[in-house]
N, C-alpha and C positions, 0 to 999 in steps of 0.2 A: 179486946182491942188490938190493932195491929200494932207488930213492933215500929220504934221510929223510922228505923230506913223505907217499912213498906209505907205510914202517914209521908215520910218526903216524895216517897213516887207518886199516892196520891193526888198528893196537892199538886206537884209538876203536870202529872197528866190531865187534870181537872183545868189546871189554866193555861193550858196550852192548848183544849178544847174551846174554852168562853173566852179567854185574850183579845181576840176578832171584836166582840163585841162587848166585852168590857170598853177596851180602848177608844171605839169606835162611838160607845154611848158617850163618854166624857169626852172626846174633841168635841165634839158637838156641844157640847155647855162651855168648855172654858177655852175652846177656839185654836187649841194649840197640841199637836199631836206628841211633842216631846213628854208635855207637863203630862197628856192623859197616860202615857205609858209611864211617866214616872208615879203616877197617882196610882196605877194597876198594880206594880210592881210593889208599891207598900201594903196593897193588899195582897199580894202573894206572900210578901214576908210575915201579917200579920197571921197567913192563915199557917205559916210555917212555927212560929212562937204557942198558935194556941191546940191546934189540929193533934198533935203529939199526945198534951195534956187531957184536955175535952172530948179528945176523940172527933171521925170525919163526919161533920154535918150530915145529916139524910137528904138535904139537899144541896149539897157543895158549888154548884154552878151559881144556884142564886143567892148563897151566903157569900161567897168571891163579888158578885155585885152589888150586893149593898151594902160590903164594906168598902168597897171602891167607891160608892157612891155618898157615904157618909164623908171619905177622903176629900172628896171632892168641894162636898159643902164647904166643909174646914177650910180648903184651900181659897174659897173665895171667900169668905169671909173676912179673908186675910187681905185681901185684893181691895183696891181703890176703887176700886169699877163696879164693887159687892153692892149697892147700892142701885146704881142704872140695870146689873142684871135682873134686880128683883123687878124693877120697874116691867122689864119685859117676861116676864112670870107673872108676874100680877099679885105679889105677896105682900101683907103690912105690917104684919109682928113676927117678932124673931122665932114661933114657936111654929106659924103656919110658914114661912120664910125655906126654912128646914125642908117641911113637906111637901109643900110648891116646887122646889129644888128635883128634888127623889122624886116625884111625881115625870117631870120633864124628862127626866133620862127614863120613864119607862115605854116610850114609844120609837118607831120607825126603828127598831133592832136592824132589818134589811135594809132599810137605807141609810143606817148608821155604817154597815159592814161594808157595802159599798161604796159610798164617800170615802171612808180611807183605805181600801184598793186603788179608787183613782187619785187618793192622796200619795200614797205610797214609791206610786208608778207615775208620780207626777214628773214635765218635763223639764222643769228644771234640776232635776238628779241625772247624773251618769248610771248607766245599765249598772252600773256595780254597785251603787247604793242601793237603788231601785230593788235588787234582786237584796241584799242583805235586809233594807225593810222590812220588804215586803215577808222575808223567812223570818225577822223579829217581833210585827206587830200583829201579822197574819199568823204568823206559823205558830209563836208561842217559842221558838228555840231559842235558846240561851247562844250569847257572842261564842261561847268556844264547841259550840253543837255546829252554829255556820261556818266557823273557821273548819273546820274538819271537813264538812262534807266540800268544801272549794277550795279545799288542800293550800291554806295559806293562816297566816297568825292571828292568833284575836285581836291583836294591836291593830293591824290591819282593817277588820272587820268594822272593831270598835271605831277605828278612825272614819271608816265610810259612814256609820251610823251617825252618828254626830256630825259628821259633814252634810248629813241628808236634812236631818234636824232645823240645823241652823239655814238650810235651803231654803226649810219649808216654813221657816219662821215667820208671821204677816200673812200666810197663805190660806186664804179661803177656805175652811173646811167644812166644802161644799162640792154638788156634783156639777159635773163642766158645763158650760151654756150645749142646747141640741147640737148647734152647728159643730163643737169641738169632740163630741163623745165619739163620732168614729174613730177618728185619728188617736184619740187618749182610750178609748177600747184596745186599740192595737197595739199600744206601749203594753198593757199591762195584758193580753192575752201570750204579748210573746215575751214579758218575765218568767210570767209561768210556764211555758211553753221552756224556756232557756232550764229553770230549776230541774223541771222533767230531765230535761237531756243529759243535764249534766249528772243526775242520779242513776238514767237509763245505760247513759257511754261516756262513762268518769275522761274528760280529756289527759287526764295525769295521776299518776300517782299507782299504786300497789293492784289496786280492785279495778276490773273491770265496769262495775256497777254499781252506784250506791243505793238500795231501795228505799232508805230513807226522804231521801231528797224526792225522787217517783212519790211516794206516800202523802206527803207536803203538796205536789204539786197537782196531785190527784184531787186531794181533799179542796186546793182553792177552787180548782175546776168546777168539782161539784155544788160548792158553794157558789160560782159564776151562774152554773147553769141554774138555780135555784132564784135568783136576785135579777136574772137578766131572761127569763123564759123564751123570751119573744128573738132574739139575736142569735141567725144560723151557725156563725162563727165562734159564739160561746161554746156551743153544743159540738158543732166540729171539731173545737179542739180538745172537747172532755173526751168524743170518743176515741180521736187520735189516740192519747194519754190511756183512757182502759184498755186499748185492744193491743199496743205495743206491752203496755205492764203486763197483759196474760201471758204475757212470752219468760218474763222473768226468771219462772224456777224452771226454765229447763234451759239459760243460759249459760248456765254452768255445770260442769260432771259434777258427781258427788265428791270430786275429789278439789272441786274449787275451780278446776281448769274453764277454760271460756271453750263456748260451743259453738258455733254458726250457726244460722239459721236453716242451712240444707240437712244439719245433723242433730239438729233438735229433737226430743222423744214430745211429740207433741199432745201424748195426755199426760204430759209434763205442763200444759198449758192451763191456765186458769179459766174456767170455763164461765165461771158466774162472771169476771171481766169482761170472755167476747160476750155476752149475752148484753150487758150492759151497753158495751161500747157498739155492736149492734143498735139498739136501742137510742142511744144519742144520735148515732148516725141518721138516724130514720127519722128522727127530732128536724136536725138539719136541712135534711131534702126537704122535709115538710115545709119550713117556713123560706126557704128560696133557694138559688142559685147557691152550688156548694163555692165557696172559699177555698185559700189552701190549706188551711185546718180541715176542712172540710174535704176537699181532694186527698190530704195523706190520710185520714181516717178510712177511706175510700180505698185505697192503696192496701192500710193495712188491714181492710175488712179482707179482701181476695186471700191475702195471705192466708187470717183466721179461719174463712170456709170451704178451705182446700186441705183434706185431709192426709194427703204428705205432701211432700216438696215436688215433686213433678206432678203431680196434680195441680198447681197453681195456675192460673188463669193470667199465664205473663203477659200474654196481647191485650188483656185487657189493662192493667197494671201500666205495659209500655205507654197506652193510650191516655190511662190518667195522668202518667208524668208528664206526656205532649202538653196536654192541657195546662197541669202546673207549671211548668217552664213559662208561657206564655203569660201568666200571673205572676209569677214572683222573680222572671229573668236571673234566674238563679243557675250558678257553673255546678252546683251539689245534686239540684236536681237534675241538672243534663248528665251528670254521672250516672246517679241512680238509673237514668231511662236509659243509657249506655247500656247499664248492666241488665236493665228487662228485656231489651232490645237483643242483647247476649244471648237470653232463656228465649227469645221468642222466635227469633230468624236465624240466631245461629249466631255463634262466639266470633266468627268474622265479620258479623255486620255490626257486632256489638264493639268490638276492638276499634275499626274507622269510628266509626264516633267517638270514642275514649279518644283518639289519636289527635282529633281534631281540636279537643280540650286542651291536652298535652301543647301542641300546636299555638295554641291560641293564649297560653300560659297564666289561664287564668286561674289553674289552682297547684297554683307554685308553692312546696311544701304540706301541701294538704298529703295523708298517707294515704289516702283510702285509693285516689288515684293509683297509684299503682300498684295497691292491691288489688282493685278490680282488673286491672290488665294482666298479673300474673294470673290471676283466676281463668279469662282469656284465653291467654296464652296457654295455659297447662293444660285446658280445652281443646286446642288447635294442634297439641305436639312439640310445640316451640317448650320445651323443657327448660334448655340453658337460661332462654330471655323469661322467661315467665319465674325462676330461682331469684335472678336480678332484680326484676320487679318487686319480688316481695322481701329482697334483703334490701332496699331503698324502702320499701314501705314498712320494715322495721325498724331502722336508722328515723325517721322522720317521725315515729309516734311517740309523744311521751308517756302513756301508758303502758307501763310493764306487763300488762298479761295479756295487752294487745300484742308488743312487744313481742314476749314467747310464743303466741299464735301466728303472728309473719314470720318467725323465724323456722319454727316445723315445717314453713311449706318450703324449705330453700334446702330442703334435704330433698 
């Protein structure tokens, strides 16, 4: 038998696998997404008292659910309303009452897991609950696993969580009438989308990159793609997400430092990812008109089937960004297309468009801006301004090993 530390890792990883649908079978009976994670969560501790002793199930997934599931019974039994639910079960003694109960939680798993996605990402939460949620009910991580990866307190975390809670108290848990699922797909396409980024390009703190948070945000993805087959922008933005994560281990030297992407050892790159994210992409085209999930997957396919850096296909890349800009009127993607524009006509065609942003001052405090201009500039010869440039785009980032990378270029 394993020692205890290894039965606590079991059990942690075991319900931070089924969590999604644990919780997601019990909103669905007792109507209220706090009580199902708190019903889950007594079977995680039950399975933490006996897993030790007994040893780990041969089937751990579905003993975490039927003790969640027997939790649940319990719980309404206790419930004033324990009476009208059986009505709608159809049960008349206490012994088939039970089984009727357990029977009802063993259907629609996918549309259980889905309903609280769009419970999660529902609109009346702030992006910040939304995202803390969705990494607690989805993800399975404990308040002080999301404080860490969002570099702020659990007090914190836990306050959104319970702020989200009592949100969502009264609320349907149920999937949005047709007319609202676009609009409520896009909240929660771009939670996950937001958790990615901020595991791919940590905004603050020590690390460059948290791959945990990528891992999490890869996995809802896949699950999106799985629950929603038909939706090109599901599928757009899974491959977005695998084709940027193959980049991962060659983000950094072996020595920890941050790499660029023109200095990357690209069979450093995860190949089973592009193959994947290839594969999604292709998902996408197929069922319509790509999206901007679907354009940046686009974007970073060119990257993934250009086998060095100047081999890239930047004209086609500048073209995709044309396109995106026109979709999401976005100042980040006219950057970016600044910068392909850079790789494709030449760093002074790419510079006047940088300038005009600059100009136009609508990414006041953003770093990357004038990184991309010292990059530019140190293109063009302009040494002194292009030093400038990237010790303003050091001064301006709060990530420290972004940080130390603007500052090397100012030598």
């Amino acid at each position: 038998m394993p020692d205890q530390p290894d039965v606590r890792r079991v059990v942690e990883a075991v319900y931070r696998i089924e969590s999604a649908h644990i919780i997601g079978a019990l909103a669905r009976l007792v109507r209220d997404v706090g009580v199902a994670e708190e019903l889950a969560q007594d079977a995680l501790v039950i399975a933490l008292e006996q897993w030790p002793a007994r040893g780990v199930p041969d089937a751990p997934g579905p003993w975490l659910m039927a003790t969640a599931k027997h939790r649940a019974v319990d719980y309404l039994r206790r419930q004033e309303t324990y009476r009208r639910k059986l009505a709608v079960v159809g049960a008349d003694d206490e012994v088939d009452e039970e089984s009727e109960i357990v029977d009802a939680l063993d259907d629609h798993i996918g549309d259980d897991t889905l309903r609280l996605i769009f419970t999660a990402c529902h609109p009346n939460l702030t992006t910040e609950s939304q995202v803390a949620l969705t990494l607690r009910m989805l993800g399975g991580l404990r308040t002080d696993e999301i404080a860490r990866g969002f570099l702020t307190t659990e007090a914190t975390v836990s306050q959104r969580i319970l702020r989200a809670k009592k949100a969502l108290h009264g609320v349907a848990f149920e999937l949005p009438p047709p007319g609202e699922i676009p609009a409520r797909l896009s909240a929660v396409l771009g939670t996950v989308y937001l958790i990615f980024n901020e595991g791919y390009a940590a905004t603050a703190g020590d690390d460059w990159s948290r791959p945990q948070l990528c891992e999490e945000a890869l996995r809802l993805g896949r699950v999106l793609s799985g629950l929603l087959p038909n939706a090109p922008e599901v599928h757009g933005l899974t491959a977005l997400m695998e084709l940027q994560a193959s980049r991962l281990p060659a983000r950094n030297d072996h020595d920890g430092r941050p790499v660029l992407l023109k200095d990357q050892d690209r069979l450093r790159w995860d190949r089973l990812l592009i193959r994947r994210g290839l594969e999604a992409l292709e998902r996408a085209e197929r069922l319509g008109v790509l999206g901007p999930y679907g354009l940046q997957a686009a974007i970073a396919a060119c990257h993934a089937r250009a086998t060095t850096f100047e081999r890239t296909d930047w004209g086609r890349i500048a073209a995709l960004y044309q396109l995106l800009s026109h979709v999401t009127k976005s100042a980040v993607v006219e950057l970016n297309r600044a910068v392909a524009v850079g790789m494709s006509e030449g760093p002074a065609a790419g510079l006047a468009l940088l300038d005009e942003l600059s100009a136009a001052r609508r990414l006041v405090g953003y770093p990357h801006l004038p990184a991309a201009r010292g990059e530019l500039l140190e293109r063009l010869g302009r040494l002194d301004e292009a030093r400038t440039a990237f010790a303003e785009a050091a001064a301006l980032t709060r990530n420290e090993a972004e940080r130390e990378l603007f500052r090397n270029r100012t030598f």
